[in-house]
VOTITI-871080 format. One record per residue (C-alpha): residue number from 0; residue in one letter; chain; x, y, z. Coordinates in steps of 0.05 Angstrom, whole numbers, plus 5000, padded with zeros to 4 digits. Each point is the difference from the previous one (the first is absolute). Layout:
N
REC   resi   resn   chain     xx     yy     zz
REC    NUM      a       A      X      Y      Z
...
! end
This chain:
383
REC   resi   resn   chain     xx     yy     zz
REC      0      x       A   8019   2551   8221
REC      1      x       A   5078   4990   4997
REC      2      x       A   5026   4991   4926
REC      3      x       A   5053   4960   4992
REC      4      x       A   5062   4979   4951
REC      5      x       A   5023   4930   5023
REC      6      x       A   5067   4984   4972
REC      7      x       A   5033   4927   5006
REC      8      x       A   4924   4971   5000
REC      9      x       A   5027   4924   4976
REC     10      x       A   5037   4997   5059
REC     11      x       A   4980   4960   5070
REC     12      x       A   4992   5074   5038
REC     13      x       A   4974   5027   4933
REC     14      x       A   4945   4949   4991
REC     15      x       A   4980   5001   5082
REC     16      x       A   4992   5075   4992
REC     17      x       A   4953   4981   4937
REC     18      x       A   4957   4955   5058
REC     19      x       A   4994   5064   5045
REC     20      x       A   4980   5043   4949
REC     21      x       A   4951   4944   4980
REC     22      x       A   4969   5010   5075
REC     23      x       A   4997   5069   4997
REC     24      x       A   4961   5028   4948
REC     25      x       A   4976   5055   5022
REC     26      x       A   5068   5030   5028
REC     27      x       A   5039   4974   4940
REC     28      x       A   5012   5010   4925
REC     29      x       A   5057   4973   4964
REC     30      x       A   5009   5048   4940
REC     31      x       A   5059   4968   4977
REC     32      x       A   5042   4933   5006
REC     33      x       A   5072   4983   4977
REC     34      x       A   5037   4933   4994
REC     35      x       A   5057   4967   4971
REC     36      x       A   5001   4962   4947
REC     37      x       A   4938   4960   5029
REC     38      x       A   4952   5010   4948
REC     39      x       A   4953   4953   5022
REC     40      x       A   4998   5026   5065
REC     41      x       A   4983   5068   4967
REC     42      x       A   4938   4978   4953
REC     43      x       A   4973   4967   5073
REC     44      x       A   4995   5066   5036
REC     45      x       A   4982   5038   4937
REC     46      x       A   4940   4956   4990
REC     47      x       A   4990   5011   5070
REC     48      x       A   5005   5072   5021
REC     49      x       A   4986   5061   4960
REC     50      x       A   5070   5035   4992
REC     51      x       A   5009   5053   4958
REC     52      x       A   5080   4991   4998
REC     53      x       A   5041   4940   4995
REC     54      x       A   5076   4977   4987
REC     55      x       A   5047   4946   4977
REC     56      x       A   5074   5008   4986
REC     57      x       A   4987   4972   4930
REC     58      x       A   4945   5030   4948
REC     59      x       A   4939   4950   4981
REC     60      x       A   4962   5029   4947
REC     61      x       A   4952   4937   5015
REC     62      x       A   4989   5033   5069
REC     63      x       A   4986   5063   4971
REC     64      x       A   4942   4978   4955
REC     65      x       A   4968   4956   5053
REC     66      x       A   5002   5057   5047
REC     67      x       A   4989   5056   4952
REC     68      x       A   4968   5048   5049
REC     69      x       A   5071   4995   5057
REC     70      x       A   5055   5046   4978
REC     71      x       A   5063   4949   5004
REC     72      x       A   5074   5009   5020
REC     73      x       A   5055   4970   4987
REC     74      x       A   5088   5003   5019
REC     75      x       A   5038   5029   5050
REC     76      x       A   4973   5073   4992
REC     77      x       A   4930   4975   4985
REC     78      x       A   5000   4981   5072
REC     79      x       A   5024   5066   5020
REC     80      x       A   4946   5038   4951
REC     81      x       A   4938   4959   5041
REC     82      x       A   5020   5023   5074
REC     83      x       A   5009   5071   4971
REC     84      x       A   4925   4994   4978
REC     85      x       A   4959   5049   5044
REC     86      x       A   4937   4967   4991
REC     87      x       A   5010   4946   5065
REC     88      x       A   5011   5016   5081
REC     89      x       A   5050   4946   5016
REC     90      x       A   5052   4955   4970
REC     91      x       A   5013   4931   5032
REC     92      x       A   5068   4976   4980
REC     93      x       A   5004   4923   5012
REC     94      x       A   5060   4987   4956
REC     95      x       A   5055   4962   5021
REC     96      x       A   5072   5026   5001
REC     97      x       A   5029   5066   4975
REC     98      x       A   4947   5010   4943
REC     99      x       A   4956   5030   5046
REC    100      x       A   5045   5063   5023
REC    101      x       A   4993   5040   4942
REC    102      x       A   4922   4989   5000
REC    103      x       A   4994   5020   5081
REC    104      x       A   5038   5066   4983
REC    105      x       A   4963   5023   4935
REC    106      x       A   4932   4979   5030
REC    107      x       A   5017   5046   5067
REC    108      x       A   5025   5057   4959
REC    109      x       A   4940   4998   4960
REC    110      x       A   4958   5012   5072
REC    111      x       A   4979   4936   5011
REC    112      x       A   5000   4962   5062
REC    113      x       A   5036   4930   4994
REC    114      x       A   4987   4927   5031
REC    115      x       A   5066   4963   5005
REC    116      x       A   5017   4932   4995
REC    117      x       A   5054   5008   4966
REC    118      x       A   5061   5015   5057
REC    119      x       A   5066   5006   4946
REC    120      x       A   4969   5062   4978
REC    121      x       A   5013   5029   5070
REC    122      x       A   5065   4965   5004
REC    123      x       A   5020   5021   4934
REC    124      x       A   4986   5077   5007
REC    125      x       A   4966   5015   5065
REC    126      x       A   5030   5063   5007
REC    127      x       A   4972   5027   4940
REC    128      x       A   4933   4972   5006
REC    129      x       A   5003   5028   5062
REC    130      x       A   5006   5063   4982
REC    131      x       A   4952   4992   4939
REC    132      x       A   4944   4991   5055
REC    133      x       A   5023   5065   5039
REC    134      x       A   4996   5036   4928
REC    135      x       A   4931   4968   4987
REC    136      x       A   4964   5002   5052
REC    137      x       A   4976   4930   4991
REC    138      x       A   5001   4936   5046
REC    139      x       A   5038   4938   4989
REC    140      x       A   4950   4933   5033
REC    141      x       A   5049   4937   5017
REC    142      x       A   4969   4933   4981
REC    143      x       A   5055   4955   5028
REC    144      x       A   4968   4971   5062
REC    145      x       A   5054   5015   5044
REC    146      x       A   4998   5076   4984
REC    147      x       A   4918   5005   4999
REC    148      x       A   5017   4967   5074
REC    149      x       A   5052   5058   5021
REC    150      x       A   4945   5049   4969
REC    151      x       A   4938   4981   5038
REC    152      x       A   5046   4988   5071
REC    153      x       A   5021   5067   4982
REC    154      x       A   4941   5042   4991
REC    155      x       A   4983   5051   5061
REC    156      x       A   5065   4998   5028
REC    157      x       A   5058   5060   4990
REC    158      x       A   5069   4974   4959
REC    159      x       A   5044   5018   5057
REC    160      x       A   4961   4950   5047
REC    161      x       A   5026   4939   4957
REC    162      x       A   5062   4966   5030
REC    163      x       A   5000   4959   4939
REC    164      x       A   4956   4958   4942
REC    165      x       A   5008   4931   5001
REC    166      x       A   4992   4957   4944
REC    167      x       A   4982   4929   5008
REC    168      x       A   5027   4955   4951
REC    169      x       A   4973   4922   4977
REC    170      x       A   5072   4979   4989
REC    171      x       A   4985   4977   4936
REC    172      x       A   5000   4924   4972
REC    173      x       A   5064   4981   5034
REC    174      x       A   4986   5037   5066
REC    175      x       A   5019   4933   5036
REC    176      x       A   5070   4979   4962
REC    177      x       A   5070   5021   5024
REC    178      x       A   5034   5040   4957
REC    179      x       A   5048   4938   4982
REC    180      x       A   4937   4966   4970
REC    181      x       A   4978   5051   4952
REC    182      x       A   5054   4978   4950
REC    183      x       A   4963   4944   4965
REC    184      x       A   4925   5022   5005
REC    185      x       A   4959   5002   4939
REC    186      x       A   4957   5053   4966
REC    187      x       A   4941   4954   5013
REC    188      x       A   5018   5004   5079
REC    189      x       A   5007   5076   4999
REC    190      x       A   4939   5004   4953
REC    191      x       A   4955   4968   5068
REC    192      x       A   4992   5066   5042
REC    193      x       A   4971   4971   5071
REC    194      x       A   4948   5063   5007
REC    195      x       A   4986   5043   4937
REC    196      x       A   4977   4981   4932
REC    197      x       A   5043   5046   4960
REC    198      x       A   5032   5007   4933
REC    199      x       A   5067   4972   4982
REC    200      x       A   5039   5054   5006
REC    201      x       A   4986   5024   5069
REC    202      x       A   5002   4933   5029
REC    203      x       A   5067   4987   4980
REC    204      x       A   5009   5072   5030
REC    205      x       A   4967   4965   5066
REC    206      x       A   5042   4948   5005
REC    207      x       A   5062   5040   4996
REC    208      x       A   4968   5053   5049
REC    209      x       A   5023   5053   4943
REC    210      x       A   4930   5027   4997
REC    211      x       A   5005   5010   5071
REC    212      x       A   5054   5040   4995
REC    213      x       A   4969   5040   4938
REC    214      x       A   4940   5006   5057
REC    215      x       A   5050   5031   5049
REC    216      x       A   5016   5057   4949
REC    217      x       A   4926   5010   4970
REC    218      x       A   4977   5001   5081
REC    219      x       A   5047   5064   4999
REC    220      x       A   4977   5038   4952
REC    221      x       A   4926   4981   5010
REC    222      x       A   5004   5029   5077
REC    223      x       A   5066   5038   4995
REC    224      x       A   5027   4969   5058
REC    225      x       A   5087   4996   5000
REC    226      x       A   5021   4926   4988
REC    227      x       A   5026   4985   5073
REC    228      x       A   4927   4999   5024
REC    229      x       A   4972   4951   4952
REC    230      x       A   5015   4930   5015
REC    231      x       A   4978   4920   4978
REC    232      x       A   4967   4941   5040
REC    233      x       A   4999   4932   4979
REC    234      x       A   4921   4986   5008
REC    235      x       A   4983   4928   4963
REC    236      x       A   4923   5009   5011
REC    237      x       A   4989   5061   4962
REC    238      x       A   4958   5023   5038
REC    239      x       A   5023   5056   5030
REC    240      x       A   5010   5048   4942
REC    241      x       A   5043   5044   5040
REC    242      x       A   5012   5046   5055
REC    243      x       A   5022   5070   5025
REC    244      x       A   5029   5006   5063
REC    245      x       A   4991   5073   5046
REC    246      x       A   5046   5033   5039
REC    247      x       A   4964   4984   5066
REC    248      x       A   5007   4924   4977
REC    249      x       A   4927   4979   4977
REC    250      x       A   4997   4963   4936
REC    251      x       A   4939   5007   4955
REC    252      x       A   4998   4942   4950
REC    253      x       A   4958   4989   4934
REC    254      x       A   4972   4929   5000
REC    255      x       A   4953   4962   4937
REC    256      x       A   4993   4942   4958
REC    257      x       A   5068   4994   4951
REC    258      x       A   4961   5019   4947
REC    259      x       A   5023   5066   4949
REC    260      x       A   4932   5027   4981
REC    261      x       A   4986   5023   5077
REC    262      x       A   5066   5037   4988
REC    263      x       A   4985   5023   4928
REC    264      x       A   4915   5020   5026
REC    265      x       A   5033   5040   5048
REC    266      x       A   5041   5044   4958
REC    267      x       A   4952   5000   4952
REC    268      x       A   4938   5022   5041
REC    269      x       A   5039   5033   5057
REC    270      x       A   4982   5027   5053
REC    271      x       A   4942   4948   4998
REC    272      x       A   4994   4938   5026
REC    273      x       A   4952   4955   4949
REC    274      x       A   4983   4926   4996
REC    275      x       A   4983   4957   4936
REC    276      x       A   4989   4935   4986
REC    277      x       A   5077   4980   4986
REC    278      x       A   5012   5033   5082
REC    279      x       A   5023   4948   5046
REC    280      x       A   5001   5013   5082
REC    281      x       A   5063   4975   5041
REC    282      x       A   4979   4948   5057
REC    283      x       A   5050   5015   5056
REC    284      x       A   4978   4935   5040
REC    285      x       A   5020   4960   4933
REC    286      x       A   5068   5043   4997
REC    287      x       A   5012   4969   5068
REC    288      x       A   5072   5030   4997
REC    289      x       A   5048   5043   4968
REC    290      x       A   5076   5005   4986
REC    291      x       A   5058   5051   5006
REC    292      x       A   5073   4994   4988
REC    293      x       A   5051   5045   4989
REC    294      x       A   5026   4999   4923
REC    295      x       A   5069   4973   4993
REC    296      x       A   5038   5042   4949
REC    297      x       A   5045   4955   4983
REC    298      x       A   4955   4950   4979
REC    299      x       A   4966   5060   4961
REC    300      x       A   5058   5047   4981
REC    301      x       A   4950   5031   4946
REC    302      x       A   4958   5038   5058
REC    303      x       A   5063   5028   5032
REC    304      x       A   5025   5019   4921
REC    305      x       A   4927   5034   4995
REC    306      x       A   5012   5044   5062
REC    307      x       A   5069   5024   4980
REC    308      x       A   4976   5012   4926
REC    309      x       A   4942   5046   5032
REC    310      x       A   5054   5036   5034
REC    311      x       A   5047   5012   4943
REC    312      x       A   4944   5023   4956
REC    313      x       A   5015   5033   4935
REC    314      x       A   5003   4947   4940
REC    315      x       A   5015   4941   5042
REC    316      x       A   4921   4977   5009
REC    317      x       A   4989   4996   4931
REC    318      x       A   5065   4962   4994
REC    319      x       A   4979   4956   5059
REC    320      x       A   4929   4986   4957
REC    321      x       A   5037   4987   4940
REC    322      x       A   5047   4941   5020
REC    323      x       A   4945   4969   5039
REC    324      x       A   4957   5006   4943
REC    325      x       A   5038   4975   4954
REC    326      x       A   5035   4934   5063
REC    327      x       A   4932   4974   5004
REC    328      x       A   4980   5004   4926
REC    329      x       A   5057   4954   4992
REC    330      x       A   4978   4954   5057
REC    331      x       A   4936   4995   4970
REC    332      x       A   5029   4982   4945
REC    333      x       A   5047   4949   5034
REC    334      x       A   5064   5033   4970
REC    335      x       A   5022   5015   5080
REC    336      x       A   4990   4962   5069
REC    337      x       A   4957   5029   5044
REC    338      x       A   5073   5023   5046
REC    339      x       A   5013   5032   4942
REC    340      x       A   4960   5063   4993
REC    341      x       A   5025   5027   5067
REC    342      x       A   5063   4992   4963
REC    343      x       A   4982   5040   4942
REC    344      x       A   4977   5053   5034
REC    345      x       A   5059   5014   5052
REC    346      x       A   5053   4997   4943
REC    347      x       A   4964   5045   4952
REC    348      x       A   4989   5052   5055
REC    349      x       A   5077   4991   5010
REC    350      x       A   5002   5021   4940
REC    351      x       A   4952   5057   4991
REC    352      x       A   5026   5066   4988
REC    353      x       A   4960   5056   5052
REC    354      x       A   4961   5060   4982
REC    355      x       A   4973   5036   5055
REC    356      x       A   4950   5036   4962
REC    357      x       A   4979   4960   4937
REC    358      x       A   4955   5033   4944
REC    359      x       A   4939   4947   4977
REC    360      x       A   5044   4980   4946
REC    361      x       A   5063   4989   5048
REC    362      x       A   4952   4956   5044
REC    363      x       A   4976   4958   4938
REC    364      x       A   5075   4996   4977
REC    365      x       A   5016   4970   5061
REC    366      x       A   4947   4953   5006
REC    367      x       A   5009   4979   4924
REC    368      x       A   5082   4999   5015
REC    369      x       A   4982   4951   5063
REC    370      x       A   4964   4954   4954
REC    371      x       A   5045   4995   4962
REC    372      x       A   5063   4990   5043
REC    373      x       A   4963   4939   5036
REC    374      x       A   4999   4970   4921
REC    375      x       A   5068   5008   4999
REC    376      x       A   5027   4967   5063
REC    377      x       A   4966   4943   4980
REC    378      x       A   5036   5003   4935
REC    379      x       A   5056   5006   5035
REC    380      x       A   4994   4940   5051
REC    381      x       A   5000   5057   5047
REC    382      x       A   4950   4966   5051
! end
């Protein structure tokens, strides 16, 4: 029996790792759940599953007395106090955006291993989570489906074989618009992802093929393979998850349904191989054909950006979260065109000021700084 912490539960990823764990009783106990500010979200799975710990960022004394028997946190740090709990085996970090660095890092120096979803914390401060898993001793489980892909074509076969990883890539809502016509689209438009049902957030990150470039950088760190051999495919279908490619020029390929819980049953039940009732089988006669192009970077400048960033290292990925973070809240908040959060992002890492070796405060200065320079070119008229 694997105990788990699940943190960013409310979420789309979040509540599909809730219908795995659902399927898999007997492998699976969620000890404790975190969300938001979705309090109604939290009663459901409390009422639902027997947790012992759970958190909201604000205090609900109502909460406390319906559920008098789960110890509650609450705040920044209360977040921070449930991963460093030693009563659980893994944490599963589903939250969106920067939020879930800090989390990743306390959970794996507290010796626990860690499912990811959550790619800015690698982009953020790889290098130190990194190194927090050499220290520890513990393993880090991807959940995006592109890196559970790389994983599984990976297994049996030594690093220095791999001529490179190649991640395929939907292309994202506008996959099939010039880059002339992305000036007028609307939120609604980016909002209708062709493939994936997925929250807000990372399909706007779809559309401007950002997260693939966050991908690129989390890919890295996950397999510690350099940059130059890890590369992006346009693949509409989906269904190729993606690739590695071997020095004596046989590619092994993942293939499956689009569908995140095979990629989050995977990581949470590795090495097996289980089905449920929620598994669905891929019908190659029915695919009838699949799809490959080359990516065009400058109709997706953001992947290229990515890729440099990785190089640079030191506070620039946590710089490169922050602006994006804070471009696409504004989109979805129609404050910006769509146009615009590439925009935001290439001016405020022009300018960023470079620090090879950031502390965790440094890294969450410049993430917090990026945020907040992205407010202020729009103050400006700066875009």
């Amino acid at each position: 029996m694997k105990r788990l912490i699940l943190i960013g539960a409310s979420g789309s990823i979040g509540s599909q790792t809730l219908d795995v764990i659902r399927q898999h009783t007997d492998e699976l106990q969620l000890v404790g759940v975190a969300v938001g500010y979705n309090v109604e979200s939290l009663v459901q799975i409390l009422n639902e599953f027997p947790v012992s710990y759970a958190y909201s960022i604000e205090r609900n004394e109502q909460l406390e007395q319906q559920f008098p028997s789960i110890k509650f946190f609450y705040g920044d740090e209360g977040l921070l106090e449930m991963v460093r709990l030693q009563d659980y085996d893994m944490l599963v970090n589903t939250l969106v955006g920067f939020t879930g660095f800090l989390p990743t890092l306390e959970a794996i120096r507290n010796h626990k291993d860690v499912a990811l979803a959550n790619k800015e914390a690698l982009v953020a401060g790889g290098n130190m989570i990194y190194a927090a898993l050499k220290e520890s001793g513990t393993k880090l489980f991807p959940i995006d489906s592109e890196h559970v892909a790389i994983w599984q074509c990976l297994q049996g076969h030594p690093k220095k074989d791999v001529r490179r990883l190649i991640l395929t890539a939907s292309g994202g809502s506008f996959r099939d618009l010039k880059r002339e016509e992305l000036t007028d689209v609307t939120l609604e438009q980016a909002l209708n992802h062709p493939v994936w049902n997925m929250g807000s957030k990372i399909t706007i990150d779809s559309a401007t093929m950002m997260n693939k470039g966050f991908e690129i950088i989390e890919a890295h760190f996950l397999f510690d393979i350099p940059y130059e051999k890890i590369d992006v495919i346009i693949h509409p279908e989906s269904t190729v998850h993606s690739m590695v490619e071997y020095e004596d020029g046989s590619i092994i390929a993942q293939m499956g349904v689009p569908d995140m819980r095979l990629m989050i049953k995977y990581a949470l039940l590795y090495p097996q191989h289980l089905s449920d009732q929620n598994t669905s089988y891929l019908d190659l006669a029915k695919v009838a054909e699949l799809h490959f192009r080359d990516i065009d970077y400058h109709r997706y400048p953001l992947v290229k950006l990515a890729k440099q960033v990785g190089v640079f290292e030191g506070n620039f990925g946590a710089i490169l979260n922050g602006a994006n973070d804070e471009a696409v809240s504004l989109f979805l908040n129609k404050k910006i065109r769509f146009i615009d959060i590439e925009a935001c992002i290439f001016k405020t890492l022009q300018k960023a000021h470079f620090i090879k070796d950031p502390t965790i405060s440094q890294i969450v200065d410049s993430y917090n700084w990026a945020r907040e320079n992205v407010d202020e070119l729009l103050k400006n008229n700066e875009l």
